[in-house]
FIKOLZA-1660 file (N, C-alpha, C; in steps of 0.1 Angstrom, whole numbers, plus 5000, padded with zeros to 4 digits):
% residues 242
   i   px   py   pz ch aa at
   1 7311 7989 4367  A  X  N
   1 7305 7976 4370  A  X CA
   1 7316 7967 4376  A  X  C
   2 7313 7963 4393  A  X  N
   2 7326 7956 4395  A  X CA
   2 7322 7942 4400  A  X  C
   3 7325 7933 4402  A  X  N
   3 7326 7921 4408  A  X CA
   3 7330 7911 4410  A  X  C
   4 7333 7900 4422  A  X  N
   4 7344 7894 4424  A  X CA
   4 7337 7881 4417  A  X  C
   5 7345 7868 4416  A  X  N
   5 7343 7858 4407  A  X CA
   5 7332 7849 4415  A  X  C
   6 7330 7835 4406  A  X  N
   6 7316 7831 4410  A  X CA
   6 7307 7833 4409  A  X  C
   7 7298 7836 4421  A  X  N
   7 7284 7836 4420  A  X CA
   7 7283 7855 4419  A  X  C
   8 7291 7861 4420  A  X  N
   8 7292 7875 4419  A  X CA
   8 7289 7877 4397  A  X  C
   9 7301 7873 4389  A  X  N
   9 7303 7869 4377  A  X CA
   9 7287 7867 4369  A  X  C
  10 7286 7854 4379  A  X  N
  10 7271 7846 4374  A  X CA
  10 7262 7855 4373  A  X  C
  11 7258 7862 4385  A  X  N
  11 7246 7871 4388  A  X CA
  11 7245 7887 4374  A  X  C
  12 7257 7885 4377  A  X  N
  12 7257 7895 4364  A  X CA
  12 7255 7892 4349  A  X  C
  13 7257 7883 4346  A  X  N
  13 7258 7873 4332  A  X CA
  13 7242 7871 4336  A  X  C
  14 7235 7865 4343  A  X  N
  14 7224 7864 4342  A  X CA
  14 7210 7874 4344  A  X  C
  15 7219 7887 4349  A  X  N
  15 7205 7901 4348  A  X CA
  15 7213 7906 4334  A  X  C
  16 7225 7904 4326  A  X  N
  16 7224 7910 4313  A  X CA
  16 7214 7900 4302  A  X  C
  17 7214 7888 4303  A  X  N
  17 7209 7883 4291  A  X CA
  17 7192 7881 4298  A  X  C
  18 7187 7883 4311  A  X  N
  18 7175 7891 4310  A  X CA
  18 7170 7900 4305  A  X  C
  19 7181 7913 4311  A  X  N
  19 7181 7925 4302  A  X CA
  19 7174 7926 4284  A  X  C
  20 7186 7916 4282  A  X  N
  20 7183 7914 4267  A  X CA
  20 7172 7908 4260  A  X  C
  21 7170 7893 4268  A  X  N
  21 7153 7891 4267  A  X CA
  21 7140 7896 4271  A  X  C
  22 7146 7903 4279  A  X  N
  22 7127 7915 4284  A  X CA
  22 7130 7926 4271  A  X  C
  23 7140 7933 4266  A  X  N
  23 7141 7939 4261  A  X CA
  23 7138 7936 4249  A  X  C
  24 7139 7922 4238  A  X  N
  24 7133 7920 4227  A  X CA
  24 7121 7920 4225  A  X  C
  25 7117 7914 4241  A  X  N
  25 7103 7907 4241  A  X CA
  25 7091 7916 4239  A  X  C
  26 7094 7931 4242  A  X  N
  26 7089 7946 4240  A  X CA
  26 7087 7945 4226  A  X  C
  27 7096 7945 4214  A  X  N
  27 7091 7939 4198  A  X CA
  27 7082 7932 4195  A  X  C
  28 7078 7920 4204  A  X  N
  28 7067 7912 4203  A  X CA
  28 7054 7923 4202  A  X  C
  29 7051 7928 4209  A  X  N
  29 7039 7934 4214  A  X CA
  29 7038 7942 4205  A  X  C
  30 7048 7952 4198  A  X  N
  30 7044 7963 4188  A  X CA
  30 7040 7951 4173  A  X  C
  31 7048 7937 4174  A  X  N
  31 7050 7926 4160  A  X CA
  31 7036 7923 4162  A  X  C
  32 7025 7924 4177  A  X  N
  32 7015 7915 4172  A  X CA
  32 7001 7928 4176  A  X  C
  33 7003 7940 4172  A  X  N
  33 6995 7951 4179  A  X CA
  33 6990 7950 4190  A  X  C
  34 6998 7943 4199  A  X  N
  34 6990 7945 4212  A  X CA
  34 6993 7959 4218  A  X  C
  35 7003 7972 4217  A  X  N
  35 7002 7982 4222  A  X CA
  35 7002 7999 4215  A  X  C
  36 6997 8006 4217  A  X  N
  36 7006 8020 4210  A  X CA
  36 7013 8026 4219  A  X  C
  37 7020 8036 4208  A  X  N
  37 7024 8047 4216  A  X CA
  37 7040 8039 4227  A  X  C
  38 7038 8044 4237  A  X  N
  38 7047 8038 4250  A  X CA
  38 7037 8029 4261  A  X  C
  39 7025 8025 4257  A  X  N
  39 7017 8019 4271  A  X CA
  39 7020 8002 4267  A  X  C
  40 7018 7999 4280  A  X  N
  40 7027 7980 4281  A  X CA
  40 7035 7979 4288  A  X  C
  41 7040 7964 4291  A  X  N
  41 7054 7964 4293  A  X CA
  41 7053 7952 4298  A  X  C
  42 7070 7943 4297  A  X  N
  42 7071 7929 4300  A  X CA
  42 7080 7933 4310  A  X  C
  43 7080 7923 4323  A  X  N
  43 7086 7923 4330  A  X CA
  43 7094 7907 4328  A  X  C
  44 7105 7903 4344  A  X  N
  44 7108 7889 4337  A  X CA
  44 7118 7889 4354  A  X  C
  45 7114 7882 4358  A  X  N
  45 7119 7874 4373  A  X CA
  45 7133 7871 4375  A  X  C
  46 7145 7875 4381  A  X  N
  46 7156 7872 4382  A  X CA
  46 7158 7858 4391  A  X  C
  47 7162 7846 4387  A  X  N
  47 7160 7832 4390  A  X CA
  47 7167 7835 4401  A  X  C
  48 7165 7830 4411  A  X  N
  48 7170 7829 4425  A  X CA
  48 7176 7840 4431  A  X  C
  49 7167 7852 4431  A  X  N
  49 7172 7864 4438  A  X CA
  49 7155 7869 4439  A  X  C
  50 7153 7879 4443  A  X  N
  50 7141 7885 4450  A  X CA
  50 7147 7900 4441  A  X  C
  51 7145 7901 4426  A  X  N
  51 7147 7908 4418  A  X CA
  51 7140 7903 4408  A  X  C
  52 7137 7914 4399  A  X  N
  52 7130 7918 4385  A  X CA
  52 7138 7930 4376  A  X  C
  53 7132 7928 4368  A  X  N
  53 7138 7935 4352  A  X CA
  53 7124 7940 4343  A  X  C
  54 7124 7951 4342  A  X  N
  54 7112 7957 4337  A  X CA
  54 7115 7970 4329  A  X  C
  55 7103 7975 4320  A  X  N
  55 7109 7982 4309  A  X CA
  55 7109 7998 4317  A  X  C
  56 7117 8002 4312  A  X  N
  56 7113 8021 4317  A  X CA
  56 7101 8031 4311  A  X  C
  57 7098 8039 4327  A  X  N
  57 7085 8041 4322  A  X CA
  57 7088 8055 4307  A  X  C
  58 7077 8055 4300  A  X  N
  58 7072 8063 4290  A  X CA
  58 7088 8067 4278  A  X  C
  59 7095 8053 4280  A  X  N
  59 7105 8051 4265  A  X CA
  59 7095 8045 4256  A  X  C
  60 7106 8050 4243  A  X  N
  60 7095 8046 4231  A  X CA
  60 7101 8035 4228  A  X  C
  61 7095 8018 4222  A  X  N
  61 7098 8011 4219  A  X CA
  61 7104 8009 4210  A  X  C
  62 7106 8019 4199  A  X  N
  62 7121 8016 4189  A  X CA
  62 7135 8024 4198  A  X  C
  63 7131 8027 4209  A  X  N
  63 7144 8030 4214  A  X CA
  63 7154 8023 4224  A  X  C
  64 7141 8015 4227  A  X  N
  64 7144 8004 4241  A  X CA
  64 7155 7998 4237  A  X  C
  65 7169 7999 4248  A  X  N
  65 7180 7990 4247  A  X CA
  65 7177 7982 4258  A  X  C
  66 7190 7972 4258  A  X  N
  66 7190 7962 4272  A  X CA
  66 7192 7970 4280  A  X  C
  67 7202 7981 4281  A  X  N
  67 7209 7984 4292  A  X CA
  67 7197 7994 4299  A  X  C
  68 7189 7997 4292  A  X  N
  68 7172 8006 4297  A  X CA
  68 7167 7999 4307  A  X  C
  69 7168 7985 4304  A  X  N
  69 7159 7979 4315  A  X CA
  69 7164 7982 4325  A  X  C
  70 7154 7981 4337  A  X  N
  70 7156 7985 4350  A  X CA
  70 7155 7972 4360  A  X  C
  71 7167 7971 4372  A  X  N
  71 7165 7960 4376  A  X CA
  71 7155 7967 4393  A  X  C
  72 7149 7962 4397  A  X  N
  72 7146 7966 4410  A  X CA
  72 7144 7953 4418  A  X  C
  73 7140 7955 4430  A  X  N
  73 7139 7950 4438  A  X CA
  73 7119 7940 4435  A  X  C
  74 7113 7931 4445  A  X  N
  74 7105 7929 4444  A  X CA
  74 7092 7936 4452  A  X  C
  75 7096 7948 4456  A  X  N
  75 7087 7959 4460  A  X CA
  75 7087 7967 4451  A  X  C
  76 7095 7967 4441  A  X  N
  76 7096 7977 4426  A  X CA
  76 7103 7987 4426  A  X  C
  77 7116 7990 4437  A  X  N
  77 7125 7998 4438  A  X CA
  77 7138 7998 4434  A  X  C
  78 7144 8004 4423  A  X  N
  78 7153 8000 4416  A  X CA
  78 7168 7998 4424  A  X  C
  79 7173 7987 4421  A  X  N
  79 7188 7980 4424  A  X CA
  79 7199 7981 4418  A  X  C
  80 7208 7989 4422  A  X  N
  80 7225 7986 4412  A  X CA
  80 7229 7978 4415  A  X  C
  81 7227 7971 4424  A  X  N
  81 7238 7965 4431  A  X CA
  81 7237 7954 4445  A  X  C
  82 7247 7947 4452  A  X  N
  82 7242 7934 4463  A  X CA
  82 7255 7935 4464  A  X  C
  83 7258 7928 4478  A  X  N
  83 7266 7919 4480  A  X CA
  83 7265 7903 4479  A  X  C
  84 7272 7901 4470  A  X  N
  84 7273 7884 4472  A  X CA
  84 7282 7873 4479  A  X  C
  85 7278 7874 4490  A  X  N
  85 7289 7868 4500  A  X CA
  85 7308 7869 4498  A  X  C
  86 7316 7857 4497  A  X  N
  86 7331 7856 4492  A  X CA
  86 7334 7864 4473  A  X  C
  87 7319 7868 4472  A  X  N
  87 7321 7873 4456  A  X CA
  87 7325 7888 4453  A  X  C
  88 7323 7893 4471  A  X  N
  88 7316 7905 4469  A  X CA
  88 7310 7914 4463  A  X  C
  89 7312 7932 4461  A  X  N
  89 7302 7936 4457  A  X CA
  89 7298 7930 4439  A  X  C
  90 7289 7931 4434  A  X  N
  90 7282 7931 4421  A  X CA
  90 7274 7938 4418  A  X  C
  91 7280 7950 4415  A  X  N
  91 7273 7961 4409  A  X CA
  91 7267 7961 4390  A  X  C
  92 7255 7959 4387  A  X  N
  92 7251 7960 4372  A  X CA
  92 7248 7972 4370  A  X  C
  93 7246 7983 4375  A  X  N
  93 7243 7992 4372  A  X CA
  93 7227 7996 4367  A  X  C
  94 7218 8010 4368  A  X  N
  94 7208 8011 4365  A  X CA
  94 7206 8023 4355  A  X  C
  95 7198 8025 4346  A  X  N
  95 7200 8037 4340  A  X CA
  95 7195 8047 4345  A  X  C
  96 7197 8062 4344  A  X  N
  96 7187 8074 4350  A  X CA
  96 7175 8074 4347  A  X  C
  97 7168 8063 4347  A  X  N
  97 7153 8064 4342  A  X CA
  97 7142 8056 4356  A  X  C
  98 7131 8063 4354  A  X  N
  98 7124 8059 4363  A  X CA
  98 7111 8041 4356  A  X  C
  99 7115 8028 4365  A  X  N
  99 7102 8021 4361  A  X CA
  99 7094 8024 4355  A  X  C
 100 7086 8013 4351  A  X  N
 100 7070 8013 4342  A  X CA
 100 7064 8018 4356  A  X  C
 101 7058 8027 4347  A  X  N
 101 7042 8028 4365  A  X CA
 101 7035 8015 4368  A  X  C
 102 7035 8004 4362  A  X  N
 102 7030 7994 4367  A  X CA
 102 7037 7986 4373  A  X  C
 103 7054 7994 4377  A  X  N
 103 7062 7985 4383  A  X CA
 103 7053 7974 4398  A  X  C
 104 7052 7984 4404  A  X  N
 104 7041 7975 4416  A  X CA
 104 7034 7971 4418  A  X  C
 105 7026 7966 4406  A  X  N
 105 7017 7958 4405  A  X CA
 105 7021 7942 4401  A  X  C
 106 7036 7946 4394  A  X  N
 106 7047 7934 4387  A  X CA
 106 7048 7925 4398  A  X  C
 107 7059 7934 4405  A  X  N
 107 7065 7931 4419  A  X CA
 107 7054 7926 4433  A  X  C
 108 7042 7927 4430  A  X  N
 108 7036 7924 4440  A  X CA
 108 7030 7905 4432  A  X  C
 109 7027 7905 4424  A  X  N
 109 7023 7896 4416  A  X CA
 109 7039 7887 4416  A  X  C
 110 7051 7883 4418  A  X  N
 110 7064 7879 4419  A  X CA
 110 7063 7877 4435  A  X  C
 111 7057 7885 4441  A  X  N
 111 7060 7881 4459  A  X CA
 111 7051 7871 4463  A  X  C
 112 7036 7870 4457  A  X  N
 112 7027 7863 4464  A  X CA
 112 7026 7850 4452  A  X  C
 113 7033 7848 4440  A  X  N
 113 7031 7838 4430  A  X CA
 113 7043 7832 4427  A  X  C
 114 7050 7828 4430  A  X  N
 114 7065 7823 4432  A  X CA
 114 7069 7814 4422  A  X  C
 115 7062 7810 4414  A  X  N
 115 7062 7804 4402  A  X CA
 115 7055 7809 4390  A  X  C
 116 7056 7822 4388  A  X  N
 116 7059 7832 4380  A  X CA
 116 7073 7837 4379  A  X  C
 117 7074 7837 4366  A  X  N
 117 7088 7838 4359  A  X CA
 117 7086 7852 4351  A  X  C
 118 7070 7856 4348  A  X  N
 118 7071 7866 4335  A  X CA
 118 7057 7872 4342  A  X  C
 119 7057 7888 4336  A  X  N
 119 7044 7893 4338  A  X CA
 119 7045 7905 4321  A  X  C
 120 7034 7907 4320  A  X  N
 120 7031 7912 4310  A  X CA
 120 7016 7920 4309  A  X  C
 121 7018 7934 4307  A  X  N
 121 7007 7941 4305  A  X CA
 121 7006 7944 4293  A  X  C
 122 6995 7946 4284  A  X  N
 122 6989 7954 4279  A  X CA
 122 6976 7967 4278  A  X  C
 123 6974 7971 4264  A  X  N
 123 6958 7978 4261  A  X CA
 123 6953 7974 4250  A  X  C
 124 6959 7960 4244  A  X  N
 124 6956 7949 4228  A  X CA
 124 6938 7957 4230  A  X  C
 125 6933 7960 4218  A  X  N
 125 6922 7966 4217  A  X CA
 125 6910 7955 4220  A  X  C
 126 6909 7939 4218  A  X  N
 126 6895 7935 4219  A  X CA
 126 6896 7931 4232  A  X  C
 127 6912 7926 4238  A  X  N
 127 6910 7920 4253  A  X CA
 127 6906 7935 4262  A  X  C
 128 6909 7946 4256  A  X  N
 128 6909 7958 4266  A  X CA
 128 6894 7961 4267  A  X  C
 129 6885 7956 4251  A  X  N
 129 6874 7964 4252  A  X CA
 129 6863 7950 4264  A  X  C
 130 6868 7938 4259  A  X  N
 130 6860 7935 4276  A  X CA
 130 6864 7935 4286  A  X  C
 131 6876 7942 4292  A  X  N
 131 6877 7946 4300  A  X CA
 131 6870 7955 4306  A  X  C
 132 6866 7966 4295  A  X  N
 132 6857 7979 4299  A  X CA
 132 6842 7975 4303  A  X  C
 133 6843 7961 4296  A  X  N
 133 6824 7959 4296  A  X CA
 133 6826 7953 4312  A  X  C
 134 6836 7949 4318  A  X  N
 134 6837 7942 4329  A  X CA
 134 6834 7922 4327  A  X  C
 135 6835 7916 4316  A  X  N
 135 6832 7907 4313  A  X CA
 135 6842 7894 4317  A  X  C
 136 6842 7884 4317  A  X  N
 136 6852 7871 4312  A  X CA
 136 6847 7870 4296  A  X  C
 137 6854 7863 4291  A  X  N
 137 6857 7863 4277  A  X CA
 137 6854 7843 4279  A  X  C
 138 6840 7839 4272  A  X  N
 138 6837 7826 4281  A  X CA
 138 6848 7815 4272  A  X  C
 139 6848 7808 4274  A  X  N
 139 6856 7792 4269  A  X CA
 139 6846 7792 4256  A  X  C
 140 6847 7793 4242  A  X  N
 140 6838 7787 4233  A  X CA
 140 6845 7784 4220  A  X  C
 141 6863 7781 4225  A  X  N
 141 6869 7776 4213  A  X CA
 141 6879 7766 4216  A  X  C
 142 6881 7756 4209  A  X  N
 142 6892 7746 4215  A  X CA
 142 6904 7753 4219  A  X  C
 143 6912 7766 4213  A  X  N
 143 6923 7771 4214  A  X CA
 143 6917 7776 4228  A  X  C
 144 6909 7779 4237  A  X  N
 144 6908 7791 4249  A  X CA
 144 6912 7774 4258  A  X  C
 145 6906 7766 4251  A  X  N
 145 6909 7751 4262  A  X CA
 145 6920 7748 4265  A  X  C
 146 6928 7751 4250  A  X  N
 146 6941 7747 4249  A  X CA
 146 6951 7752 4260  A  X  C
 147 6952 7767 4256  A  X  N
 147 6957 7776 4266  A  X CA
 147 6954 7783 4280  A  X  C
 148 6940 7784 4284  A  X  N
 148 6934 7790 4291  A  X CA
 148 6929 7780 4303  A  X  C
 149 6923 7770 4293  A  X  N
 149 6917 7761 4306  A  X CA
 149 6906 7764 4306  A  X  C
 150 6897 7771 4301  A  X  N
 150 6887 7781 4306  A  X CA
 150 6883 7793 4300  A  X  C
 151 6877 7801 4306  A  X  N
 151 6874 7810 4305  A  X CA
 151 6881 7820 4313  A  X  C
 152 6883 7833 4304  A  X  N
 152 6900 7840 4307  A  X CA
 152 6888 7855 4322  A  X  C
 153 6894 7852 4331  A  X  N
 153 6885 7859 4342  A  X CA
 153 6887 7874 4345  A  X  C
 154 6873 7881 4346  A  X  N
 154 6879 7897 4348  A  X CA
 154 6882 7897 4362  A  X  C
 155 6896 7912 4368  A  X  N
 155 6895 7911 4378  A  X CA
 155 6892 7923 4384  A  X  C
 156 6889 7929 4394  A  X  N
 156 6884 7940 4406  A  X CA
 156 6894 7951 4396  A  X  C
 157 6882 7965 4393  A  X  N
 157 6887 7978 4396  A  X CA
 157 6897 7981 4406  A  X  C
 158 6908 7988 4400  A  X  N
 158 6918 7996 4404  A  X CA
 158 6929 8005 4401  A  X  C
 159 6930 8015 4409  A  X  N
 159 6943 8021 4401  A  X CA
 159 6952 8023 4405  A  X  C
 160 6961 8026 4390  A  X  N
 160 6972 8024 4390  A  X CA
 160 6982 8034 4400  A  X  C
 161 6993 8029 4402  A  X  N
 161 7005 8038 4414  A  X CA
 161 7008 8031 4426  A  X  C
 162 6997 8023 4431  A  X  N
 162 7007 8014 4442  A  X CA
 162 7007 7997 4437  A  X  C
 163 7004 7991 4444  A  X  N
 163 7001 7973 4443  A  X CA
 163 6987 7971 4442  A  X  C
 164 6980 7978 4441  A  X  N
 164 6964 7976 4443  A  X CA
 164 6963 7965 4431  A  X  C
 165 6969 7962 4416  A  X  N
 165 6966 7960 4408  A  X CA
 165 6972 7941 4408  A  X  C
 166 6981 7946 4413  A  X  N
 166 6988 7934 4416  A  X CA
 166 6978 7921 4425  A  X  C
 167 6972 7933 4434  A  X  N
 167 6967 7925 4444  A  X CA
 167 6956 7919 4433  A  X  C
 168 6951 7928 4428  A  X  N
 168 6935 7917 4423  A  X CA
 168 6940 7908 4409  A  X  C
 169 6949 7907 4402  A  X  N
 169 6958 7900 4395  A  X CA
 169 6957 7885 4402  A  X  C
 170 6964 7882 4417  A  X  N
 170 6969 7874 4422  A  X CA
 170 6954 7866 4427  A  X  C
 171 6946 7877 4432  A  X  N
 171 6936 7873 4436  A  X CA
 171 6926 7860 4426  A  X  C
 172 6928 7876 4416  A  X  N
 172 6919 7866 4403  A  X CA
 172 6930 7850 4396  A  X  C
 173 6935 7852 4396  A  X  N
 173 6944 7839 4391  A  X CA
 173 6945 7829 4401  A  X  C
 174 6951 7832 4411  A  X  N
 174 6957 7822 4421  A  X CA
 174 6950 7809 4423  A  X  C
 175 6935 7805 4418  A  X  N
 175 6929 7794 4418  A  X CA
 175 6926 7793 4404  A  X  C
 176 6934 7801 4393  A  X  N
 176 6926 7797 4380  A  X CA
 176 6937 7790 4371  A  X  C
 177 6931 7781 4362  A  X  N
 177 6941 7778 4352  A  X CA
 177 6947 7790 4339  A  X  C
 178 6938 7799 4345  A  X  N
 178 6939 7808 4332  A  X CA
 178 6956 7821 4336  A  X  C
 179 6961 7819 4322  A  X  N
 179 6975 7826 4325  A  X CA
 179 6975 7845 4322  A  X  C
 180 6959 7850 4319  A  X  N
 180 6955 7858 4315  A  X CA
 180 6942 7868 4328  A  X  C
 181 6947 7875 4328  A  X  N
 181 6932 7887 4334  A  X CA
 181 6933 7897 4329  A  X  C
 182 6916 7901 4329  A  X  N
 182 6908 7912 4325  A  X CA
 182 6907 7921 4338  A  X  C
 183 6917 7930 4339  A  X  N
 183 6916 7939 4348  A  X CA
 183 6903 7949 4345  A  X  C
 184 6892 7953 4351  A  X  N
 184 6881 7960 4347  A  X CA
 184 6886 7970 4344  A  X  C
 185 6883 7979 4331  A  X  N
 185 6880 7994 4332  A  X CA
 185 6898 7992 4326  A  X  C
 186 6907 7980 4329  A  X  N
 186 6917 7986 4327  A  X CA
 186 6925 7978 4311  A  X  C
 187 6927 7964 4311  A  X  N
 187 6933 7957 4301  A  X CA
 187 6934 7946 4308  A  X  C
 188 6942 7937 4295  A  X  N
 188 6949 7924 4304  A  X CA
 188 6960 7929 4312  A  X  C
 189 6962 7915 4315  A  X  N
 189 6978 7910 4325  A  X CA
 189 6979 7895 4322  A  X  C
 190 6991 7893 4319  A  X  N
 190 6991 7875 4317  A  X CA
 190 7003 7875 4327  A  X  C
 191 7006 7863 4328  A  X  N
 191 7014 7856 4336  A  X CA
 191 7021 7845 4329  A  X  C
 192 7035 7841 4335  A  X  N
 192 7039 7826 4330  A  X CA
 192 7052 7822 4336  A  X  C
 193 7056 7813 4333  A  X  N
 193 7068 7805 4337  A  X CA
 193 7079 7813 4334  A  X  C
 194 7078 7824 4323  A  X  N
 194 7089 7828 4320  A  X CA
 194 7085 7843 4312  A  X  C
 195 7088 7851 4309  A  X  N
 195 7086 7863 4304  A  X CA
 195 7082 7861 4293  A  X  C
 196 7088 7852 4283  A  X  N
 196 7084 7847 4265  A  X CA
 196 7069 7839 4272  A  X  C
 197 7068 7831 4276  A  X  N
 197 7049 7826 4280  A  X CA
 197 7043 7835 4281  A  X  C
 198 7050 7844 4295  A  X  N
 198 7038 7856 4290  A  X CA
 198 7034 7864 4284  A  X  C
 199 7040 7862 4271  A  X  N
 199 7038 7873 4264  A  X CA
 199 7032 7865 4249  A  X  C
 200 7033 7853 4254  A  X  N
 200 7023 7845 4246  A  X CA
 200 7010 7841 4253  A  X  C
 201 7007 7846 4261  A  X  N
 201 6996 7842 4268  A  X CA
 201 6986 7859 4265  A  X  C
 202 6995 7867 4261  A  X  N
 202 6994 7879 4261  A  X CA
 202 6986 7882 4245  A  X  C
 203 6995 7877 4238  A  X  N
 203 6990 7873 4223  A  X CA
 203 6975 7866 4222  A  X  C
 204 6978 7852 4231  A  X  N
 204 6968 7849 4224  A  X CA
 204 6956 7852 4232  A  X  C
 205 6955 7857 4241  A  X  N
 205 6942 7865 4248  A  X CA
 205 6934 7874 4239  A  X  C
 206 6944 7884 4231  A  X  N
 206 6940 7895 4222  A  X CA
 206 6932 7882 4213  A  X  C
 207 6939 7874 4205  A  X  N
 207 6936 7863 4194  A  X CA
 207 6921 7862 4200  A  X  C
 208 6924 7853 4206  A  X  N
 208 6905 7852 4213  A  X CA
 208 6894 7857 4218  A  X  C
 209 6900 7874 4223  A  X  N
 209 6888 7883 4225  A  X CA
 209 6882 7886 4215  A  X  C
 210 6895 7889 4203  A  X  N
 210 6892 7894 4191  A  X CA
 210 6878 7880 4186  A  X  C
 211 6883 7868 4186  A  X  N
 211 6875 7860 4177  A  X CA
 211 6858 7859 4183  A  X  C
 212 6859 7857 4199  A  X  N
 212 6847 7856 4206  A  X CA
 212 6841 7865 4202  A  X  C
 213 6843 7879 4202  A  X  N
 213 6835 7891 4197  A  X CA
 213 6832 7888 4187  A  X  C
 214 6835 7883 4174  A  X  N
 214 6835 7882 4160  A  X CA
 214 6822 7875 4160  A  X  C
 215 6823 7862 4166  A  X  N
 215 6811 7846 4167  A  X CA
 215 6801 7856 4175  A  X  C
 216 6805 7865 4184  A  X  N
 216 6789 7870 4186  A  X CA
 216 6783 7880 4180  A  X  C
 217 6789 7887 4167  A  X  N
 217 6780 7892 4158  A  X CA
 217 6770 7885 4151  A  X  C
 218 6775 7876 4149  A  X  N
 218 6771 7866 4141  A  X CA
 218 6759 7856 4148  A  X  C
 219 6760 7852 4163  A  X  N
 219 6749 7849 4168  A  X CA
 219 6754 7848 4184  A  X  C
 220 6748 7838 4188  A  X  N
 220 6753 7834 4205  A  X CA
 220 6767 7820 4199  A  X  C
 221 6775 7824 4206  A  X  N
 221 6785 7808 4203  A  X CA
 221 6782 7795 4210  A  X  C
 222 6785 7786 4208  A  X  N
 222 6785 7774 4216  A  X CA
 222 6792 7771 4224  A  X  C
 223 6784 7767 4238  A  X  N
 223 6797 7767 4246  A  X CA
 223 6803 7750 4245  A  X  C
 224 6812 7752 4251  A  X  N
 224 6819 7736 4250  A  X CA
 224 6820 7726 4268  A  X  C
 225 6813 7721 4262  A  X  N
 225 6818 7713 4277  A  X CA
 225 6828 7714 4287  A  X  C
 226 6829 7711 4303  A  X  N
 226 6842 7714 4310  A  X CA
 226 6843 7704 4307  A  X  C
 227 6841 7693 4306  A  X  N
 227 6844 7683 4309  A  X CA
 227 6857 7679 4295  A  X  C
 228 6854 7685 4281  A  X  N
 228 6860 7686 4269  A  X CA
 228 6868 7690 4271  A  X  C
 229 6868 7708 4277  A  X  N
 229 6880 7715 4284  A  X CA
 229 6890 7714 4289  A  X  C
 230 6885 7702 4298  A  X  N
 230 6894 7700 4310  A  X CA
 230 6909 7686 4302  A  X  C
 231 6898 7681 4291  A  X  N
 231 6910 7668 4283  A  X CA
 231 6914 7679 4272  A  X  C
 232 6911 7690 4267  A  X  N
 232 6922 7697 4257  A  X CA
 232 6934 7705 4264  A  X  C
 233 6927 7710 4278  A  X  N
 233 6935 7719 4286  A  X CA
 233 6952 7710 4288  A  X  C
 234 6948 7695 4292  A  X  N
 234 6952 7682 4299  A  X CA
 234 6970 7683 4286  A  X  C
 235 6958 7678 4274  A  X  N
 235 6966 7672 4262  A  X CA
 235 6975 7683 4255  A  X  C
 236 6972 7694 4255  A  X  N
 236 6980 7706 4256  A  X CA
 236 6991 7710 4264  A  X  C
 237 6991 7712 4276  A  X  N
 237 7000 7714 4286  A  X CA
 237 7009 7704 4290  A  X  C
 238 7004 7688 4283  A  X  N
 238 7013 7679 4288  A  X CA
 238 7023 7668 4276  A  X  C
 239 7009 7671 4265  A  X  N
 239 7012 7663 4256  A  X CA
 239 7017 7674 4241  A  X  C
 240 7012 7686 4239  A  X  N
 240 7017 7693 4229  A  X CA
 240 7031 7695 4222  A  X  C
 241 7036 7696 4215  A  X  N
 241 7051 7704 4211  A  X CA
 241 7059 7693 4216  A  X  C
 242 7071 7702 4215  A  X  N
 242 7085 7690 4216  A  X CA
 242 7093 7693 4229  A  X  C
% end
């Protein structure tokens, strides 16, 4: 790993303690059952470069180190290295492992959403099972207002191996408040400011599929006003937390 000082130094300091945060953030998901096995993965935006950090495909989550993560480019092709002007080269190095297969779906969703910081897949069992039904999961609890805005939207059939997924991701969100999609047939994808959002947008999507299913054994739920939605959505995002 070599590089000259400055912004050469910086760039490196800041894809290791990425590294390190995409790499914990993978704990979350097995801490809140959103995945089995090896399927999932958190990605996480390199600030001011046209780079990402994503998990390697088909490692098993108690094995995931930092240095596993993969940096690639924003077409999803892995990067050791750049020149940085007077800094020159800054090589971080990559490991012999190949991306998540959903690398390009990440990287496409990062080129057309530019205020995305974090992306996040799962197969969390109740967000996945409306996904299969092809449904949105409607707005009928203060928490979906809180966080969602709404109702969390399914998006277009597609499969996996190129950007196709990416594409209806961007599609479906790009006018929504919701940080969450129901890819059909396939699972969620959340979005956020930062890789930890997403992966709490991730959480609580599972949280609410799971509970909306529950309220409709039980009967039809109530829906809630936009107009309600739109002042919990408001008082949440602006006024919550510290």
């Amino acid at each position: 790993m070599t590089a000259g000082t400055g912004a050469g130094t910086g760039l490196l300091e800041t894809i290791a303690r990425i590294r390190t945060e995409v790499c914990a953030l993978h704990a979350e998901l097995t801490r809140y059952g959103l995945v089995v096995w090896t399927a999932g993965n958190v990605s996480a935006r390199v600030p001011g470069t046209d780079l990402m950090v994503i998990k390697p495909s088909g490692v098993s989550y108690q094995e995931l180190t930092p240095e596993q993560m993969i940096v690639t480019d924003l077409y999803g092709t892995p990067v050791r290295g750049t020149n940085v002007g007077g800094s020159g080269t800054v090589d971080w190095g990559n490991p012999a492992l190949s991306p998540s297969s959903d690398t390009a779906a990440h990287a496409y969703v990062y080129r057309h959403m530019p205020e995305v910081g974090g992306v996040v897949h799962t197969h969390s069992t109740y967000a996945t099972a409306w996904a299969a039904r092809g449904e949105a999961i409607p707005c009928v609890l203060t928490m979906m207002g809180d966080e969602f805005g709404g109702s969390i939207p399914v998006g277009p059939f597609a499969l996996i191996g190129d950007d196709s997924i990416g594409h209806g991701i961007v599609e479906t969100l790009k006018n929504s408040t919701s940080p969450a999609v129901l890819m059909q047939n396939h699972g969620p994808f959340t979005i956020g400011k930062d890789a930890r959002a997403a992966v709490k947008a991730a959480v609580m999507c599972e949280e609410v599929a799971r509970t909306v299913h529950i309220s409709r054994q039980l009967g039809e739920p109530l829906p809630i006003d936009q107009a309600h939605i739109d002042s919990l959505y408001a008082r949440y995002q602006n006024v919550y937390g510290q």
